[in-house]
VEXTI-8796 format. One record per residue (C-alpha): residue in one letter; z, y, x; residue number from 1. Coordinates in Angstrom, 3 decimals. Last residue first. Example, Ala and Ser with C-alpha at 12.3 -4.5 7.8 and 13.67 -1.06 7.14 Angstrom:
! VEXTI-8796
(atom s (7.140 -1.060 13.670) 2) (atom a (7.800 -4.500 12.300) 1) 
! end
This chain:
! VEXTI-8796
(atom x (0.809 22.640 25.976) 453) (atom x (-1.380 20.239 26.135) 452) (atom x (-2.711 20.174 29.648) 451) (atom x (-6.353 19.645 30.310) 450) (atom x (-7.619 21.044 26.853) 449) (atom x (-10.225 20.046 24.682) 448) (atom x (-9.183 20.457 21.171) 447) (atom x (-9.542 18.080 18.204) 446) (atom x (-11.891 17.849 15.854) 445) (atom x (-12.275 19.491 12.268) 444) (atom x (-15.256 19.290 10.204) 443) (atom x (-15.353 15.490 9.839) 442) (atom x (-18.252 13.004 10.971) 441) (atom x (-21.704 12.112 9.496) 440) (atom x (-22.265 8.838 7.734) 439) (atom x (-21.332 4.929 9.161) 438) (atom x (-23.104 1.893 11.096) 437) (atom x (-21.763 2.427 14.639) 436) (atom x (-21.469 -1.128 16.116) 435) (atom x (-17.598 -2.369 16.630) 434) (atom x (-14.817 -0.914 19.014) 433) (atom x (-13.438 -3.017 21.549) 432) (atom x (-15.658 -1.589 24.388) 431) (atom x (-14.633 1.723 23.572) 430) (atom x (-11.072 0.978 24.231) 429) (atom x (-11.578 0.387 27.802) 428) (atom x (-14.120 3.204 28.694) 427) (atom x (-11.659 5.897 27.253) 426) (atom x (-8.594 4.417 29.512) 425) (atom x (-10.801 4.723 32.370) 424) (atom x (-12.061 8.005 31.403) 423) (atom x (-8.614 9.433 31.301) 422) (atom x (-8.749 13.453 32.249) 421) (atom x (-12.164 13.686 29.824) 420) (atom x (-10.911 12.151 26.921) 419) (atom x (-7.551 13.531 26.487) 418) (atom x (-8.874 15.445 23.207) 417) (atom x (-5.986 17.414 22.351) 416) (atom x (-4.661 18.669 18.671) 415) (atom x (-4.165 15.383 17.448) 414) (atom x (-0.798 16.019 14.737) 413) (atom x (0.415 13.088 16.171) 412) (atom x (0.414 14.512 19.722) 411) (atom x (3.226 12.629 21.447) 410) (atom x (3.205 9.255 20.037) 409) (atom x (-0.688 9.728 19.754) 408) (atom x (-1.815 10.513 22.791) 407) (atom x (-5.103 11.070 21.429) 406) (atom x (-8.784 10.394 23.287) 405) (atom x (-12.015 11.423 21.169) 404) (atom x (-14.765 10.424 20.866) 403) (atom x (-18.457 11.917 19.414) 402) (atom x (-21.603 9.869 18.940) 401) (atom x (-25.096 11.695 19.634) 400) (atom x (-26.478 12.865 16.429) 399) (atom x (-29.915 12.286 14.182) 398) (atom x (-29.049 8.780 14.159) 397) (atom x (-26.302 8.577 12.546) 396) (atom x (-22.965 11.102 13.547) 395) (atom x (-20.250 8.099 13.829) 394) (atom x (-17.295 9.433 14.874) 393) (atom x (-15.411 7.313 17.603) 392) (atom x (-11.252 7.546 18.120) 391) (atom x (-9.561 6.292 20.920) 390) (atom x (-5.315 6.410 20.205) 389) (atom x (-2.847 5.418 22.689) 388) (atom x (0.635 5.183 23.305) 387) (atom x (0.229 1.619 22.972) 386) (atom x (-3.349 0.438 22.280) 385) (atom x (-4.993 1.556 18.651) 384) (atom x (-7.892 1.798 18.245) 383) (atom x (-10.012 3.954 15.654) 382) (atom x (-13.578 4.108 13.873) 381) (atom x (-16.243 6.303 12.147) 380) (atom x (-16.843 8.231 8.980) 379) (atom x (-15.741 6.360 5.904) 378) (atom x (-15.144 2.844 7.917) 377) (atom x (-13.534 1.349 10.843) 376) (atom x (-9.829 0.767 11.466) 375) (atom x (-9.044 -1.753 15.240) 374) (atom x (-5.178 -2.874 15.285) 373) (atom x (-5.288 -4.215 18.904) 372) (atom x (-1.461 -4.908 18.972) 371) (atom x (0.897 -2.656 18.301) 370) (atom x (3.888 -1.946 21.063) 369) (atom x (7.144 -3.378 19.486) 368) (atom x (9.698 -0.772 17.832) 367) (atom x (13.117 -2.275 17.293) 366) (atom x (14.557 -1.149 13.377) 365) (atom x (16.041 -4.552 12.947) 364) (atom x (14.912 -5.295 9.494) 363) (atom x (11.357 -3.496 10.289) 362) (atom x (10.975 -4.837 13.981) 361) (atom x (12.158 -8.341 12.400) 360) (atom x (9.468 -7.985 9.666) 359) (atom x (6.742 -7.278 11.248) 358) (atom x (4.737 -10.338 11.672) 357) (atom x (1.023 -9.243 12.504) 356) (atom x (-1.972 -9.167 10.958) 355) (atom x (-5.375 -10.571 12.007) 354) (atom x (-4.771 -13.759 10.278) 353) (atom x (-6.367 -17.002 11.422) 352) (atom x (-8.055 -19.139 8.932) 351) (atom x (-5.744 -21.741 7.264) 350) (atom x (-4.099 -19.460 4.804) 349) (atom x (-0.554 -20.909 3.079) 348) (atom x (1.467 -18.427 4.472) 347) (atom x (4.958 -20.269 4.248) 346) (atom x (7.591 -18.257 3.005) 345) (atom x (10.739 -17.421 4.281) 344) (atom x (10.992 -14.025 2.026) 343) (atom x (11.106 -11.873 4.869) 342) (atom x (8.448 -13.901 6.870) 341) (atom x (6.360 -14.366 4.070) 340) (atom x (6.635 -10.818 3.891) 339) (atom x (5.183 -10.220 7.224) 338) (atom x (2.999 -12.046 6.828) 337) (atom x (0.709 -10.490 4.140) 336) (atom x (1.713 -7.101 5.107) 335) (atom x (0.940 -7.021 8.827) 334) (atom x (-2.933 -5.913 7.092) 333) (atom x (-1.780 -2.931 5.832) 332) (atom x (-0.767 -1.664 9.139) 331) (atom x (2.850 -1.201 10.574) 330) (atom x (3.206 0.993 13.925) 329) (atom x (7.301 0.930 14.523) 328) (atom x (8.835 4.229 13.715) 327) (atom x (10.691 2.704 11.193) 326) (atom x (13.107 5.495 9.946) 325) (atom x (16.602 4.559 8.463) 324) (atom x (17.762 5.927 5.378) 323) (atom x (19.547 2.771 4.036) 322) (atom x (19.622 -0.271 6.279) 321) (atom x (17.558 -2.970 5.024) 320) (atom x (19.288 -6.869 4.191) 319) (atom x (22.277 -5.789 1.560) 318) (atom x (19.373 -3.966 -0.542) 317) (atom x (15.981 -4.618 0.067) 316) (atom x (14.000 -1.670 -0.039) 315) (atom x (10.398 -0.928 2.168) 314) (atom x (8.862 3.004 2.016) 313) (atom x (5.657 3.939 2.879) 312) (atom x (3.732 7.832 2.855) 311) (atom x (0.293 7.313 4.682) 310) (atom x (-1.470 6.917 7.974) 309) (atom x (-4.847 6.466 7.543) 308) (atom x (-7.062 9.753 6.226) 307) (atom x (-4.499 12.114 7.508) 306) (atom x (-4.447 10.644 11.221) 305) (atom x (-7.972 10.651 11.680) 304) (atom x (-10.208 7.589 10.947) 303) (atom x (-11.737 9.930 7.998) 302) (atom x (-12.769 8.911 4.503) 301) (atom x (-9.395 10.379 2.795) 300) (atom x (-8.166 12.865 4.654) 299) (atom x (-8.326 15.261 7.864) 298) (atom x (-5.684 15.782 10.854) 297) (atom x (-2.054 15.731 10.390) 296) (atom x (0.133 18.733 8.646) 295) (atom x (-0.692 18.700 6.375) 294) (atom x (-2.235 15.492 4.329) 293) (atom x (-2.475 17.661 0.826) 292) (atom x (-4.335 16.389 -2.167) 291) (atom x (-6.122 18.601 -4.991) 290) (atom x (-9.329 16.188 -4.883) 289) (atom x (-11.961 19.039 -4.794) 288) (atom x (-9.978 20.415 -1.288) 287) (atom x (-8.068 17.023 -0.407) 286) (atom x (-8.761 13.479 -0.435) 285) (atom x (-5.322 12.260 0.119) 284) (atom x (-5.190 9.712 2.761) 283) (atom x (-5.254 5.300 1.730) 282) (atom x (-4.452 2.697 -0.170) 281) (atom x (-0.735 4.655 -0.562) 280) (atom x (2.544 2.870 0.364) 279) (atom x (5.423 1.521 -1.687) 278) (atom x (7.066 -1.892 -0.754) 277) (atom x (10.252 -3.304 -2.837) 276) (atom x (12.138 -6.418 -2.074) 275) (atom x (14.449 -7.750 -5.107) 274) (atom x (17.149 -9.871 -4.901) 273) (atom x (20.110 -6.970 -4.561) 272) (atom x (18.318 -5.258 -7.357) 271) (atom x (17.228 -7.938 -9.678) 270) (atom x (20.438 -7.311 -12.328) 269) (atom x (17.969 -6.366 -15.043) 268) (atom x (18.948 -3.171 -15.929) 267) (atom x (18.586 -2.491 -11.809) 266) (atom x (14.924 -3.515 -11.768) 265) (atom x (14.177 -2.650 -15.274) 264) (atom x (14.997 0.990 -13.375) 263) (atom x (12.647 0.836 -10.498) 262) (atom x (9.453 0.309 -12.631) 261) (atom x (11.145 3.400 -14.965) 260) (atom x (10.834 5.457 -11.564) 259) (atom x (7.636 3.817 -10.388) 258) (atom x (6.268 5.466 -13.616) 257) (atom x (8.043 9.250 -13.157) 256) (atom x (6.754 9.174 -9.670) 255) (atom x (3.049 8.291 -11.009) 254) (atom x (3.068 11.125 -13.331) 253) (atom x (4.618 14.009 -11.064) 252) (atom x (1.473 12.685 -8.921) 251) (atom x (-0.295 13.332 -12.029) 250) (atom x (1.093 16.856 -12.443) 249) (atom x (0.728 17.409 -8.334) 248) (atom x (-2.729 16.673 -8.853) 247) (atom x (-2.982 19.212 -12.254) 246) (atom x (-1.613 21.948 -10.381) 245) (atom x (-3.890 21.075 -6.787) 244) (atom x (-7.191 21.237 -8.775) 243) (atom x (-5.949 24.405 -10.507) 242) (atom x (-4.599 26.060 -6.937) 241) (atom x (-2.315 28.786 -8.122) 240) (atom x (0.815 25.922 -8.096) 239) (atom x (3.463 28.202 -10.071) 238) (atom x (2.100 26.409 -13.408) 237) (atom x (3.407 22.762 -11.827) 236) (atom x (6.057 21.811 -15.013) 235) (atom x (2.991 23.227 -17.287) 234) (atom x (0.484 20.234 -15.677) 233) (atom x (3.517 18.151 -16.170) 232) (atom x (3.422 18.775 -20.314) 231) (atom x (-0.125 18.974 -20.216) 230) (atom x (-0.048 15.409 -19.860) 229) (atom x (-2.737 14.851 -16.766) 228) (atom x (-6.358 14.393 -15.721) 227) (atom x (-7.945 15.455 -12.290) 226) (atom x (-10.499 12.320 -11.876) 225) (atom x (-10.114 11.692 -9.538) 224) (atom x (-7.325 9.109 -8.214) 223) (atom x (-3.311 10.106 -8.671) 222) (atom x (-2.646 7.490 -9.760) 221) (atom x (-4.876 4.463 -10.188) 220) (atom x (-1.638 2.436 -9.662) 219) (atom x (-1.826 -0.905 -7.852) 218) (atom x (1.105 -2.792 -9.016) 217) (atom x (1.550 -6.155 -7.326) 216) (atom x (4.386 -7.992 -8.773) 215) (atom x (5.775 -11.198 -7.334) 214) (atom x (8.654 -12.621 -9.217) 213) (atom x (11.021 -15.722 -8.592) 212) (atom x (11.710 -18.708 -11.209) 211) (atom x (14.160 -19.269 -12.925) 210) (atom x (14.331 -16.060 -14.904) 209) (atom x (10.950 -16.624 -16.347) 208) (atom x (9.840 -13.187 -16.693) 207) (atom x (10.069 -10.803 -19.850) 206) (atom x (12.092 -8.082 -18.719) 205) (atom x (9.631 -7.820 -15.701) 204) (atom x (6.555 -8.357 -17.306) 203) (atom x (7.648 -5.668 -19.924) 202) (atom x (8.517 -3.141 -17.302) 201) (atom x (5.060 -3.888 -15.455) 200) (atom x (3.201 -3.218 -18.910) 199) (atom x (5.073 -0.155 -19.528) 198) (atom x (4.279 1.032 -15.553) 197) (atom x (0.143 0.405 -16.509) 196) (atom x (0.477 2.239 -19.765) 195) (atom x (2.192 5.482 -18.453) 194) (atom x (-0.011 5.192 -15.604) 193) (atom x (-2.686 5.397 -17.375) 192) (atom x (-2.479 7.224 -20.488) 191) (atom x (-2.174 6.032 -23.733) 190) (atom x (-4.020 4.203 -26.558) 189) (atom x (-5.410 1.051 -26.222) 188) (atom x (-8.656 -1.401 -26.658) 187) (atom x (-8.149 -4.589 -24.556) 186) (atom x (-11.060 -6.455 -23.032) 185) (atom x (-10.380 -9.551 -22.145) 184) (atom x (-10.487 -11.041 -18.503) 183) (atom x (-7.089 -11.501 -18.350) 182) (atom x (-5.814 -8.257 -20.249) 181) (atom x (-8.504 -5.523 -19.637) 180) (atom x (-9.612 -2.052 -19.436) 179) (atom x (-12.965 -0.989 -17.465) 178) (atom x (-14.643 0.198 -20.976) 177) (atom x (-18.468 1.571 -19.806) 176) (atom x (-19.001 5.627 -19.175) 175) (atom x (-20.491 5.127 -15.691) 174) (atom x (-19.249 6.688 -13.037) 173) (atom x (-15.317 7.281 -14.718) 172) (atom x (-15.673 3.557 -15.848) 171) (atom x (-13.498 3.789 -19.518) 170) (atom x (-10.164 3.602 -19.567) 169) (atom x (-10.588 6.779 -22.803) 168) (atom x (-7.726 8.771 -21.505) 167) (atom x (-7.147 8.061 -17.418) 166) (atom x (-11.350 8.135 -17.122) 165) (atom x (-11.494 5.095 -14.844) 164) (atom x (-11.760 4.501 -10.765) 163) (atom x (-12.804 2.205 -8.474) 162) (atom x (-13.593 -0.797 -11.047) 161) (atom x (-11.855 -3.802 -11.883) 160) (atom x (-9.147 -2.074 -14.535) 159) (atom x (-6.084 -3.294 -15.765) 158) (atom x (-4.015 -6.306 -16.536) 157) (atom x (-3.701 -9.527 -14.646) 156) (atom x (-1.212 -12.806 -14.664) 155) (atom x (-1.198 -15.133 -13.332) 154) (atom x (-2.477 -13.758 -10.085) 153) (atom x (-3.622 -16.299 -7.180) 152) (atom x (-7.610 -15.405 -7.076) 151) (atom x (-8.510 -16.711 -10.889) 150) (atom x (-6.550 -14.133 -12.500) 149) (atom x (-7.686 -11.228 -9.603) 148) (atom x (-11.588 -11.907 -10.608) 147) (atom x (-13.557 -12.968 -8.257) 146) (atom x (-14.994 -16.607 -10.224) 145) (atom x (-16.848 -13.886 -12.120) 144) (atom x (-19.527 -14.556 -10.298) 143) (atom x (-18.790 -11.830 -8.248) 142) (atom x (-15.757 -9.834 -9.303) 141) (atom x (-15.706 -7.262 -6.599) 140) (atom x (-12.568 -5.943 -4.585) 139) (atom x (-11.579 -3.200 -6.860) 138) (atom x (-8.883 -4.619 -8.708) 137) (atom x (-6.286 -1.459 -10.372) 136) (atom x (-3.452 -1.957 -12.564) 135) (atom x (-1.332 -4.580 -12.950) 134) (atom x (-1.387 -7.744 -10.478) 133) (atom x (0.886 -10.541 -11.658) 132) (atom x (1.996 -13.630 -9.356) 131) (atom x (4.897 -15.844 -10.693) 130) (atom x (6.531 -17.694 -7.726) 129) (atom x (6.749 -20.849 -6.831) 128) (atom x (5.686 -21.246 -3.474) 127) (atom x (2.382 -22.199 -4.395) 126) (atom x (2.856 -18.675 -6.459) 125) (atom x (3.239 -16.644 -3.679) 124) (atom x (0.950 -18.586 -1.060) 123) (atom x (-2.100 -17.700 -3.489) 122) (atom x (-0.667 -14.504 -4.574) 121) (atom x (-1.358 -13.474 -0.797) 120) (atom x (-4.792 -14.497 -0.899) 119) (atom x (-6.643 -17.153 0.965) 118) (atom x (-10.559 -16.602 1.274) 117) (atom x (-13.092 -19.199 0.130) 116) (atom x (-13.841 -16.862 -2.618) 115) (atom x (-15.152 -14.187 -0.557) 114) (atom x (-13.321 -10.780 -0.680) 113) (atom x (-16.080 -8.077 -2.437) 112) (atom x (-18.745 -11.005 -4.273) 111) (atom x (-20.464 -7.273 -5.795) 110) (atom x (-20.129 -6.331 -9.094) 109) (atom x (-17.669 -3.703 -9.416) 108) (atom x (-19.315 -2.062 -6.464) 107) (atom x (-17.157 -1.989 -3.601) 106) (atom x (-15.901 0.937 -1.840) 105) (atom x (-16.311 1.216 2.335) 104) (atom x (-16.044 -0.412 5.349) 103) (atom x (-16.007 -4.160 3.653) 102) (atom x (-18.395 -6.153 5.773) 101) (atom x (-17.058 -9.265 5.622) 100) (atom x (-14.761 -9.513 8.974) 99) (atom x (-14.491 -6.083 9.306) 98) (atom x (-12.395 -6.214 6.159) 97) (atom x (-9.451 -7.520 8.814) 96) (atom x (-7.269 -10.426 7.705) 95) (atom x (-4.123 -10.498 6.052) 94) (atom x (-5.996 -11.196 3.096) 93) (atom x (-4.155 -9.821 0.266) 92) (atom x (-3.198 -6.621 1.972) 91) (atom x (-6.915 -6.386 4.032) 90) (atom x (-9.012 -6.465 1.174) 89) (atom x (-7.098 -3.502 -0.645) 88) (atom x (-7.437 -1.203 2.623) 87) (atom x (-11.159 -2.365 2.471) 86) (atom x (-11.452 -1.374 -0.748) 85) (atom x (-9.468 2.014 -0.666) 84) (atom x (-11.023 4.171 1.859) 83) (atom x (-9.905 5.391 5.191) 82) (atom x (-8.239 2.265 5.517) 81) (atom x (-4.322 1.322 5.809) 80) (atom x (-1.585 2.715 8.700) 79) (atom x (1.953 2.905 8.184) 78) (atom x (3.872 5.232 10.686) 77) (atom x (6.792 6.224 9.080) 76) (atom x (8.031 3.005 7.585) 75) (atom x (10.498 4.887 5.171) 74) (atom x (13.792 2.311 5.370) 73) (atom x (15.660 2.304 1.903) 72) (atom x (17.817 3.482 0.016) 71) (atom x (16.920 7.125 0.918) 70) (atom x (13.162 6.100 1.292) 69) (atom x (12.990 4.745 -2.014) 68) (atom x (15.142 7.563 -3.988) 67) (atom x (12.270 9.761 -2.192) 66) (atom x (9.636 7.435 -4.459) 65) (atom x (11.723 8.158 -7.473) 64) (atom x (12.445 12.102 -7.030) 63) (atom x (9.297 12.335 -6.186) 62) (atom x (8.667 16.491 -7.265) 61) (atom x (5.504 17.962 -6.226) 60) (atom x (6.170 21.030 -3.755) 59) (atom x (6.163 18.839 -0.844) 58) (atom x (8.551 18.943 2.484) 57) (atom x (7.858 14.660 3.361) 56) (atom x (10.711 13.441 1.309) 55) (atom x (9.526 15.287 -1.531) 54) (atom x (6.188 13.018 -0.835) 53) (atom x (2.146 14.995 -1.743) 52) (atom x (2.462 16.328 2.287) 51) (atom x (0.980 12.529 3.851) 50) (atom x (-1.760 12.292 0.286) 49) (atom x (-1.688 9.954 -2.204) 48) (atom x (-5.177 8.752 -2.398) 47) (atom x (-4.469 5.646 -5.020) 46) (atom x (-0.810 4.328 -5.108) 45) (atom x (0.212 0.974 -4.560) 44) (atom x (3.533 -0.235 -5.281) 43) (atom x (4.465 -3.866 -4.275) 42) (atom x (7.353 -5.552 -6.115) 41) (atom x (8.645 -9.113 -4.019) 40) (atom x (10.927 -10.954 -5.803) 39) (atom x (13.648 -13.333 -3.572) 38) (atom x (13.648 -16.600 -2.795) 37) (atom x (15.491 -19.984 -4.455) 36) (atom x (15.722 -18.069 -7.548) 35) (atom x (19.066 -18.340 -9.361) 34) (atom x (19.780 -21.655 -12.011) 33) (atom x (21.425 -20.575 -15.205) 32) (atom x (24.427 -21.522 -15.086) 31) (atom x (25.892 -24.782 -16.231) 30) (atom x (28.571 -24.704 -18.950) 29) (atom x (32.119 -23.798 -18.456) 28) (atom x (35.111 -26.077 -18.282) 27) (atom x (34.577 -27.467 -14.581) 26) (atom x (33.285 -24.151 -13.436) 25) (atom x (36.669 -22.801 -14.529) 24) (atom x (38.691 -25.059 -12.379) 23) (atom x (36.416 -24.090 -9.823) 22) (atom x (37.138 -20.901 -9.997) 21) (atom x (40.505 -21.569 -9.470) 20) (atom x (40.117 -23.490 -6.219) 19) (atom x (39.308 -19.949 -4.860) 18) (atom x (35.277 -19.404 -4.127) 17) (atom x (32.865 -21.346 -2.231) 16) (atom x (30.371 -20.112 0.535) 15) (atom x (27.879 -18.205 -0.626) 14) (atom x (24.724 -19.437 1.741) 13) (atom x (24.774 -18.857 5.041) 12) (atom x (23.606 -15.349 6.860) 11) (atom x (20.237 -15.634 9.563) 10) (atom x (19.891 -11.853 9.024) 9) (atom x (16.941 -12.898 6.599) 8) (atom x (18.763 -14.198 3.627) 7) (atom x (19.766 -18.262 3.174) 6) (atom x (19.886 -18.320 -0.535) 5) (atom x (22.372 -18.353 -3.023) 4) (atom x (21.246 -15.392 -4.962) 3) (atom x (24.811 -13.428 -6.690) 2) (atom x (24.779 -13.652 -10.472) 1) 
! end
């Protein structure tokens, strides 16, 4: 059944059929009544790196998350954190993790997001919807009071911690059981991300068909540790690189997962009603991690390109065009409104967000000039101001600071430091940066050079 709502081009509702099908209406019992807005499915993965897509050129096969982009728009400049707490902090808050502190990962039992903060699932479900988070927390648990059942979700299964053992769910650091149904512990066999995409099939098939659907699933895929069905890790045996074979097996993994996510969609006649948003927390950490962010600058931990711009995709079919290419600067924290926009939605926050609407540059493909998005944490900080990126590493106190000028639209690989031939421009973003408070900086810098080419 077709969604009688008014849909973000500004359309009318279905407008009535041929006099006979009234006549039938007349005859036939009441149908089931259609959501008043449509689902929202976010996919998160963990350390995905820029080169670890098909779409992108990479050996490891996506055929799911490619199938995204094709039918979708791939938002090709989508910026998170360095690291994946803050990135997490900003999506349900809106709001920058600068605001609390959050530069880097949380300890499982630290007060992470404070509790008088409004969360995405919050405005979600006030608006009717039903909220489920499945797979991975990380923002702190607090009091207890933190965890994602009592902050909006209805429903939550998974893990609180940064990362588990993908076999035994247990606390990779420590060795404790991190696996949970609503605040229960839950004893299971299985790996992963097989177990968290089963659980988000069976929420799906299961749901309350009246009522709309928001599901966040934040994967722990494809995380450290290295751990994979031998069965993928065979699929990858031309890989020579044995960190990189079994990454490219998990990522294989995570693909196959979003796939089946993808496919209760269409069984279950959601499709047309159903926005999907895919995007990694944050860069690939590469080398020991087995990612790949080639061909941009660094990983995971660093304000260069490869540690916070990341693979994203956005689907809504009948509303997106197919195969387009956003080239419009979206960061994790536009998320929050702008799908309240898409889904007409009233953000229910009453503390000022630091994200932006993007959802008519997205639907309309018309690129807007960002507005001071600031990034801090791992090892230094970014701006962002038009064709411009300032970046500041962080060397402690036994090293002078280091920054660097990009022009980014035209350098987004950041080969040049432009630092030196545009002081003025250098002395103006500086002064919007925060305090340095974070370790040593990357291995690779860009060049100086006057001209760049």
């Amino acid at each position: 059944m077709a969604t009688a709502y008014w849909n973000s081009r500004g359309c009318c509702p279905l407008m009535a059929r041929a006099a006979g099908f009234f006549a039938v209406l007349l005859v036939s019992p009441p149908a089931e009544a259609a959501p008043s807005h449509p689902n929202v499915v976010i996919l998160v993965a963990d350390d995905l790196g820029w080169n670890d897509v098909g779409y992108h050129g990479s050996e490891i096969q996506t055929p799911h998350i490619d199938r995204l982009v094709a039918e979708g728009v791939e938002l090709d400049r989508f910026y998170v954190w360095p690291v994946c707490s803050p990135t997490r902090a900003g999506l349900l808050t809106g709001r920058s993790p600068l605001r609390w502190g959050i530069t880097g990962p949380l300890r499982p039992n630290s007060e992470g997001v404070p509790e008088d903060e409004h969360l995405l699932p919050q405005t979600f479900r006030a608006a009717g919807y039903q909220t489920s988070i499945v797979g991975k927390w990380h923002l702190g648990i607090g009091n207890g009071q933190g965890l994602p059942h009592r902050r909006g979700f209805d429903h939550f299964y998974g893990f609180l911690t940064g990362f588990i053992d993908y076999y035994r769910h247990t606390d990779a650091m420590g060795g404790r059981p991190d696996w949970q149904r609503n605040g229960e512990p839950v004893e299971e066999e299985g790996y992963s991300t097989d177990l968290l995409a089963a659980e988000a099939v069976r929420l799906l098939r299961n749901r309350d068909k009246k009522m709309p659907v928001l599901l966040y699933v934040p994967f722990n895929a494809p995380h450290s540790p290295l751990q994979a069905p031998q069965k993928l890790i065979d699929k990858y045996a031309a890989i020579e690189d044995p960190n990189r074979r079994v990454y490219a097996a998990m990522v294989d993994a995570l693909d196959g997962a979003i796939g089946r996510i993808l496919a209760v969609i269409d069984a279950e006649g959601m499709r047309d009603d159903t926005l999907v948003l895919f995007f990694s927390d944050n860069g690939g950490a590469e080398s020991r991690g087995g990612a790949s962010n080639e061909p941009l600058l660094e990983g995971k931990g660093s304000v260069f390109e490869g540690g916070i711009r990341v693979p994203a995709a956005m689907r809504w079919p009948g509303v997106l065009t197919p195969g387009e290419k956003i080239r419009q600067i979206v960061s994790v924290l536009d998320v929050f409104p702008t799908l309240a926009a898409a889904t007409r939605v009233e953000p229910g926050n009453t503390k000022p967000l630091d994200g932006h609407d993007r959802w008519a540059a997205i639907r309309d493909n018309k690129t807007v000039a960002p507005k001071d998005l600031v990034i801090a944490g791992g090892r230094g900080c970014a701006i962002f101001d038009g064709p411009w990126k300032l970046v500041r590493i962080d060397g402690g106190p036994a090293r002078e600071q280091e920054t660097y000028l990009i022009r980014i639209e035209d350098d987004p690989t950041e080969r040049w430091d432009l630092s030196a031939e545009h002081p003025e421009v250098v002395r103006k973003l500086a002064g919007q940066l925060p305090a340095a408070s974070n370790p040593p900086g990357p291995q690779r810098r860009p060049g100086n050079a006057r001209r760049r080419w």
